[in-house]
Phi, psi and omega in degrees: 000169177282155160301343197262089198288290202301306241250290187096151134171136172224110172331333195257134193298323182289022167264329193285338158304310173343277179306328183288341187280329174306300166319338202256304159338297190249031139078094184215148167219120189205184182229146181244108179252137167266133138239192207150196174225089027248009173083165177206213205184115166252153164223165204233105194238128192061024202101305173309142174258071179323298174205166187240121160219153182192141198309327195298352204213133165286146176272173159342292169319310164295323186290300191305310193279323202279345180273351167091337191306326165241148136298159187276326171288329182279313168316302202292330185321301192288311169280357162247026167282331209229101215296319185277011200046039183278314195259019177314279223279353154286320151327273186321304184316286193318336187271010196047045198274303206223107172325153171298315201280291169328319187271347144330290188277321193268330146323271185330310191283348177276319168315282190303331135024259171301330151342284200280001184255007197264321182300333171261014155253122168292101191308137149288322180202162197204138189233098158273123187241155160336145199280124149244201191264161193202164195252105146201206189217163202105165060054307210125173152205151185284143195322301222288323175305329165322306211281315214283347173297290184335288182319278204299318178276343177272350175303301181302310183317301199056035153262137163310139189282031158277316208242025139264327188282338145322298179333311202294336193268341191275113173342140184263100178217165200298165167255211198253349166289340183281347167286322243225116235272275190339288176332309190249014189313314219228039167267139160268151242282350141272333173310287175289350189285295159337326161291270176351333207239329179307110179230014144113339176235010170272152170248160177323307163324275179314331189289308184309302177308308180309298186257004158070031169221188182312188162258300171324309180281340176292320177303310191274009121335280205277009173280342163312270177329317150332303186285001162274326178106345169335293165218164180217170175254157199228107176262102196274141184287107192106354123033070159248169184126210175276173171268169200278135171235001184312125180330297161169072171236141177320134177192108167349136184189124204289165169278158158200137198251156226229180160208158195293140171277357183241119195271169190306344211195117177244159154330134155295104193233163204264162177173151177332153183249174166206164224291173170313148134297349183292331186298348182263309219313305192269001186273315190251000000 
């Protein structure tokens, strides 16, 4: 926990599992802001880690509209049933937007997301504050499963984690195999929806935002298509600064190398479970 009792706040970033795991002890329901680049908001209610947003990952929301799964009119519909947003995804249910068990599976999966994409940076400070309402759906899940979740996609990735979080920042664009009808005959229809949305000024961030799907399943999408010859990255030269934060317009972004703010290993503690993420990995 922090020195600052009042304040809550700690400079050193490898406190922050320290802290959720404290959190999770004392059943506590509260909101977590990181900053950082690109920094997030956890929110947290009995311990348990409910949903994450952070510029780096599309949230719940973005995936449900930009994946076409709602309309902008039925979302705005729904939120002006519920003026404090304590009770969107009861909404979404009761109106038949969604199912229970889908608007789950696209929580969880938004959640662990973020998790991994807050993981490839080093958060600078970290603040708790009062729980406010956030959309999502589910239990929770306990901080070791986060880490332990994190871990298992940079594993999947097989790169060190400077040079995913390069990757996430660095522009994508097709190679000249990507023209070529033989070339994409036998992609699948996400595989090829992803080749499609590749235009040479987006970065993985963005496509994810763009197309309503994880930043994780987009990276491991496109290391396919690399081992296809497909597309490749474009590190632009002499390149510093931030990653791309653009809502979700195509948008340049330097390499820089970073290391996780979340570490390979938390104490094991017992807690509540929640449905899988794999079934979400390549969807959300």
């Amino acid at each position: 926990m922090s020195r600052n009792d009042d304040a809550e706040k700690s400079p050193a970033p490898r406190n922050l599992p320290s802290l959720l795991s404290g959190l999770h002890a004392q059943r506590r329901s509260c909101t977590v802001s990181v900053t950082g680049s690109p920094g997030g908001t956890l929110h947290v209610r009995d311990g348990l880690v409910v949903a994450m947003e952070t510029p780096g990952a599309p949230g719940a929301e973005a995936i449900l509209l930009q994946s076409g799964r709602l309309t902008e009119e039925a979302w705005t519909a729904v939120r002006a049933t519920d003026s404090t947003h304590e009770h969107l995804a009861q909404e979404l249910v009761a109106t038949g937007l969604i199912g229970a068990g889908e608007l789950e599976v696209v929580s969880l999966g938004a959640l662990f997301d973020a998790a991994f994409a807050l993981s490839l940076n080093r958060p600078t400070d970290w603040e708790v504050g009062d729980p406010v309402p956030v959309l999502y759906a589910g239990g929770g899940v306990p901080p070791e499963r986060l880490v332990a979740e994190t871990t298992r996609r940079f594993g999947m990735l097989e790169k060190e984690p400077g040079t995913i979080a390069r990757s996430a920042r660095d522009r994508v664009h097709p190679t000249p195999s990507a023209g070529l009808p033989e070339s994409t005959a036998r992609l699948s229809p996400r595989h090829l929806d992803l080749l499609t949305a590749v235009d040479g000024r987006r970065t993985p961030r963005d496509l994810a935002f763009s197309l309503g799907r994880g930043l994780f399943a987009v990276l491991l999408d496109l290391r396919h298509l690399i081992g296809l010859r497909l597309v490749e990255y474009t590190t632009p030269p002499g390149a510093a600064g931030r990653p791309s934060t653009a809502p979700r317009t195509p948008a340049a972004a330097p390499p820089a190398p970073a290391t996780t703010g979340l570490p390979r290993r938390l104490p094991r503690r017992t807690g509540s479970q929640s449905a899988s993420p794999d079934s979400s990995e390549h969807r959300a």
